[in-house]
Structures are given as structure tokens and as C-alpha cells.
C-alpha positions, 0 to 999 in steps of 0.5 A: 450536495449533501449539506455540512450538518450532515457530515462529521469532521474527522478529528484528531486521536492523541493520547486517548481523547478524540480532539480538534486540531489546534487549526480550524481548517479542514479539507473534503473528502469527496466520493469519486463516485458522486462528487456532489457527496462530501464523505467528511471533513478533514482537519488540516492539523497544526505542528502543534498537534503533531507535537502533542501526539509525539510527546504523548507516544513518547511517554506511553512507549516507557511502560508498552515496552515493558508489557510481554509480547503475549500482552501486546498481542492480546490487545491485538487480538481484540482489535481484530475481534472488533474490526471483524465485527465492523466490516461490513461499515468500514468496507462501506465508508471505504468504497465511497471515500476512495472508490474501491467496489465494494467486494473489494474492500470487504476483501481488504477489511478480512486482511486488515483482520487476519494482519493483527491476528498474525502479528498478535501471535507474533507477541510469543515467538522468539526475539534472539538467539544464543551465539557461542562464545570464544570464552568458555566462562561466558554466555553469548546471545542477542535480543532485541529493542523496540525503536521508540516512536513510529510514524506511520505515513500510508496512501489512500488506495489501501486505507485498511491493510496498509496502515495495519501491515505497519502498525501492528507489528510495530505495536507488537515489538513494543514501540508506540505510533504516530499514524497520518493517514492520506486525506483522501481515505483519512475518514476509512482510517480513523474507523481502524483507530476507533477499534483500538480505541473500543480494544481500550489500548492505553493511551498514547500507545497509537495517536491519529493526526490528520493533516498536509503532507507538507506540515504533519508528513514532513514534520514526522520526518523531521522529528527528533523524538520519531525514531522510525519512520515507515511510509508508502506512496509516491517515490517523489514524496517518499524519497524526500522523506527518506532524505530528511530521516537520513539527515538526523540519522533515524531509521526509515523505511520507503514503499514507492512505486512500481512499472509492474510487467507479465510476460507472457511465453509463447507457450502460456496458457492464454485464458489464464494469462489474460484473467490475471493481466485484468485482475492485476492490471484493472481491478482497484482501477489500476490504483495499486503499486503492484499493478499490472502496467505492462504486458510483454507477449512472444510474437507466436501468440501475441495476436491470440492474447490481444484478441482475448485480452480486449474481449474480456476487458469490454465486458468490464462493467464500470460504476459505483463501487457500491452497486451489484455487478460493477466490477471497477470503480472511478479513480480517487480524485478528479486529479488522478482522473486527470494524471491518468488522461494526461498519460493516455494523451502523451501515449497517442503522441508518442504513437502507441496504439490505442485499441479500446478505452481512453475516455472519461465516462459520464454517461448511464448515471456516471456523469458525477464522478472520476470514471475511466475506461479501461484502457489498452495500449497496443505497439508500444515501445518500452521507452514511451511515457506509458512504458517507463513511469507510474500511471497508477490507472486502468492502463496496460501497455502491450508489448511484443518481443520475440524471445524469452531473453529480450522478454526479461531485458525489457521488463528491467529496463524501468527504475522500478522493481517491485512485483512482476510474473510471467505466464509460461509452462516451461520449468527452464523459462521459469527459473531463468525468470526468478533468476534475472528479473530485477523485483522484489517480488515474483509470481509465476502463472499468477497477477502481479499484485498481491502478496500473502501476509505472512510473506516479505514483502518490498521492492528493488531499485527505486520501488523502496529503501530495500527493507520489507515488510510484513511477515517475520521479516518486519522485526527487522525493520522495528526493533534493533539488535543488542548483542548481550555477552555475559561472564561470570565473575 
């Protein structure tokens, strides 16, 4: 057990200055790879912090807004020099804090980089448009205002890119941040705010509270001088946060959960299916709302894909994320281990068929840490457990249909609609399934996970509030419209 003089306490950043909280609690952040490993201490921060933080982002807010979007942009541009410089740390600290393999969260830091430089740029483009006006002797057009405070609430399974993807463009289009990071990965994300702290930001500008999500993530809900509220996790937790920033009228902006299916047509190419089932299904342990959870296959080719599939997924070496050659790592925690061992249970209940995996791993220098299988499920019905709700695990769930048409039903037939792609070489199947799929995004021959920066991103039914994120399309959700109509006199 690594001994406390060890180990640092993740503290507070509010208005400039690095602080303790006005409470001396603290939580562990374990590695999932070594639970005898405390990363850090993480405080449990008081109301009275969160107070603090708003107030200090508040008055900051007055004077950012009024820089030029090319100098808010240069501050930007600094953060992602020093976060380039800091990558191989901060990718480190990531994969012993929450268990992503090592490759993995170097990938994610070069986003995180990439993220700021796009919304940096972003500073210099137009923020409305001249509309022509009924009056001759008038002059019509619009611009746009920065909301004011942003809470920024992000998960632990992307502790880099998804609290950046929110805070840079909120920064760019002039309004300040509260960011509570999730416990879990809260000491990877003070690393991001120790680079805006070194980019020498002006204070205030971004604030950093650490804490429950019952006293700093509901009371950022509930503030009245938070005027939008951007958040991913959950769709319990979100929806809750969505109800008390809609009963005092601020803005919100929900990124919950997925139940993301491939189809695969009888005339796929099956290599490339089954490469992208793994990458997106497995990889990050499955610990992404764009996982791959179910796998729809024609009858005419399912055995073939299930015989590939299965082979491939049993060369999958499982292990430390920091060492060579492993290709998957522990879930976060020993409760989401158990989430996920809860739902391969209740699957075997409801008798689905369990063709590889299902086991906790503790042998070959695992036995310390959150390890599972990857795991396969075969004749599954689309209304068992294991098809209907978010494992957020190494899961897949292999369905058989005999058309295309029954295919794209069953893969709607979930409250969720984030990310979903079929694998076919049929122009006609392709753009039938753009057409009917119920997600907000679409892959066609590509994993279910992932989505290019500069491109929206966001879901359909209960997987979000139906706004999107990053790319151009976040101005829409951080700043509002003013209609501006000026006559001469």
C-alpha cells in the first residue's frame, strides 16, 4: 500500500490560487490496476467552495467577454503548447487512475491538444449575419453573447477530451467556467487545469472544485449565477440535472447514455466487421457511451462472424494498462466491476448464451485489480437486460435477424440513441439505414465509437437534451442570439 506522505491531495483552483477546501474530507483515487495503489486524495469540497468559485467566475466573466475572440484564442493556443509538452505525464497519471492502456490515453491527450487548437481558431470566425430588412433606412443583423458562468460536470472514462470539448469553446465565446471533474479521474483532470494555470489565464477565468456529486454537481445545478450547465454521464444523474437547471429557467446541455448497435448485412466484409465490433465494443474496457453493446448479424453469415468474432476476441491480452502489449485494461472501480458482473448474471438468467468470458481475472499478477473478461453473448433477445440498458463493460451481445428492415427495427427498439453503424456493400442498404436509424450518429463500415472534433456530436431520445457538441455547432449551445435592428435617424 502506498503510505499518505506519499501521495498528493488534489486541491481546489479558484480564482488563480491552488486551495483547500473549506472541508477536510477526502476520498482515494485507487488504480483499477492495483488497488493497494492510492493515486490521490481527493477533497470532498464544501458549498461554500462552490460558492466561492462562482462568485470568482462571475467577476472574471465582466472583462474575458470583452477580450477579442483572437485573444482568447491565444490563450488557448498556449494551453495546448503546454499540454503537448505534458503528454506523456498526463497520459501516465490517466492509465493509473481510471485504467485506460497507455496507447489509449496518449491518443486521447493529442485530442485534448487538437480540441484547443480548433476552438483557438474558432476565436476569428464570424458570430452573425446581416439579414435584410422590410426598412430600407434600417440595418439588420445578429450577433451573439456568451452566457456567463458555465458548469462544466464531465465522467471519468475520458478525464482529457471531454472536459476539454466543453471548456474550450465555452472559454472562446467569452464566458468563465466552474469544472467539477468526477472523483475517479479527478487527479488526471487538475493536470489539464495546471496548464491553463502555467498558459497564465486571468483568474477566475476557469475554477476547479473537486467534490460529491450531491453537494458540488447539484449545487452547480442549482446556482443561480450558473447560467449554463454542460454535462456527461449517466441519463439518471443527468436527467436530474437537467430537471433542477430547467426549474429556475438556465440553459442545459445532457450527454447520457448509449445501447450502441452494428449491423451487420449478409454481404459485409466480415474481417472488417468484426476488427471494428472489438475496437468499438472492447477497447477502453467497453467504458464508452459510444460502445459497441449490440451486434445485429443477417442469419446468412452470422455463424461465420461468430466463429471470427470469438477468435479474435481470445487473443485480447488483458492487464495493466501501463505495460507493453496489453490491449485492455480493469473497469475504473470495483463497483463498476460489479455492475458489470451483475449484468453477465442476469444474462445467463434470462438465457442468453455465454460463448467466451464472464469472469473476474485474478490470476498472472491480476489478482489486485478490477479485471474482466471480454465477454460474449450469443442468442440474445433484444428485450433481455443485456440488450435493453447500459453495461458500460466489455459486453457484446450477438443478435440474429433475417432482413435488413427487422435488422434497423431491432436496433431502435432501445431508449437510447447515440452512435450506430452497419457494415454492408450495398449503396441501397446503406442509405435506407442513414434514413431509419434513431442516433445522432452514424458510421457506415466504421466502429460505433468515435466522432472527428470538428464534427457534432450528440444523441437522440433519452442518450441527450438534443443539443450537440463540439465542432461549429457548440456556439449554439454557449452563447445566445441578439437580433440587432438599427435605423438611422
Amino acid at each position: 500500500m502506498v503510505t499518505s506522505a506519499d501521495v498528493k491531495t488534489i486541491l481546489n483552483f479558484v480564482d488563480g490560487s491552488w486551495e483547500g477546501s473549506k472541508s477536510s474530507e477526502v476520498e482515494e483515487s485507487i488504480n483499477p490496476a492495483n488497488f493497494n495503489e492510492i493515486v490521490a486524495y481527493v477533497q470532498n469540497s464544501s458549498k461554500e467552495d462552490l460558492d466561492k468559485a462562482v462568485e470568482s467566475a462571475a467577476r472574471a466573466q465582466k472583462q474575458w467577454k470583452k477580450l477579442s475572440g483572437a485573444e482568447r484564442g491565444s490563450y488557448l493556443f498556449k494551453v495546448a503548447d503546454i499540454l503537448e509538452t505534458r503528454m506523456d505525464e498526463i497520459a501516465e497519471m490517466m492509465t493509473r487512475e481510471m485504467g485506460k492502456t497507455l496507447p489509449e490515453a496518449k491518443g486521447e491527450t493529442a485530442r485534448g491538444v487538437a480540441i484547443l487548437r480548433y476552438y483557438a481558431g474558432e476565436g476569428m470566425r464570424k458570430v452573425g449575419d446581416v439579414i435584410p430588412s422590410s426598412d430600407p433606412s434600417a440595418f439588420m443583423f445578429t450577433t451573439r453573447s456568451p452566457l456567463g458562468v458555465i458548469g462544466v460536470i464531465t465522467p471519468w472514462n475520458f478525464p482529457v477530451a471531454i472536459p476539454i470539448w466543453k471548456i474550450a469553446p465555452a472559454l472562446i465565446y467569452g464566458n468563465t467556467v466552474v469544472f467539477k471533474p468526477a472523483t475517479e479521474a479527478a487527479a488526471t483532470a487538475a493536470k489539464i487545469i495546471e496548464c491553463f494555470y502555467e498558459a497564465k489565464i486571468p483568474n477566475g477565468v476557469i475554477n476547479f472544485v473537486t467534490g460529491q456529486g450531491s453537494v458540488i454537481g447539484q449545487g452547480i445545478a442549482d446556482h443561480p449565477n450558473i447560467q449554463g450547465i454542460t454535462f456527461t454521464g449517466s441519463d439518471v444523474v443527468g436527467k436530474a440535472v437537467g430537471q433542477a437547471a430547467l426549474a429556475r429557467g438556465t440553459k442545459y446541455q445532457l450527454e447520457m447514455g448509449g445501447k450502441n448497435p452494428v449491423i451487420v448485412a449478409e454481404d459485409a466484409d466480415l474481417d472488417l466487421a468484426v476488427e471494428a465490433t472489438i475496437s468499438g465494443g472492447l477497447r477502453s474496457t467497453g467504458q464508452k457511451c459510444t460502445a459497441t453493446s449490440r451486434v445485429i448479424v443477417h442469419r446468412n453469415v452470422y455463424e461465420a462472424f461468430k466463429d471470427k468474432l470469438v477468435s479474435k476476441v481470445k487473443q485480447i491480452k488483458v492487464g495493466n494498462g501501463l505495460d507493453a502489449g496489453v490491449w485492455m485494461g480493469p473497469s475504473v472501480s470495483e463497483r463498476q466491476l460489479n455492475t458489470v458482473l451483475r449484468y453477465i448474471e442476469k444474462g445467463k438468467q434470462e438465457g442468453a448464451k455465454l460463448l467466451f468470458g464472464g469472469n473476474r481475472l485474478s490470476d498472472e499478477g491480476r489478482e489486485n485489480g478490477y479485471f474482466i473478461e471480454p465477454t460474449i453473448f450469443d442468442e440474445v433477445d433484444n428485450h433481455m437486460t443485456v440488450a435493453q440498458e447500459e453495461i458500460f463493460g466489455p459486453v457484446l451481445a450477438l443478435i440474429k435477424v433475417d432482413s435488413m428492415e427487422a435488422a434497423v427495427n431491432i436496433a431502435n427498439d432501445v431508449k437510447f440513441g447515440l452512435s450506430a453503424s452497419i457494415f454492408t456493400a450495398n449503396i441501397q442498404k446503406m442509405l435506407n439505414f442513414i434514413e431509419n436509424i434513431e442516433a445522432g450518429l452514424v458510421r457506415i463500415n466504421a466502429e460505433s465509437a468515435g466522432v472527428e472534433l470538428q464534427a457534432p456530436f450528440g444523441g437522440m431520445k433519452q442518450s441527450s437534451s438534443h443539443s450537440r457538441e463540439q465542432g461549429q455547432a457548440a456556439i449554439e449551445f454557449y452563447t445566445a442570439i441578439k437580433t440587432v435592428f438599427v435605423k438611422g435617424s
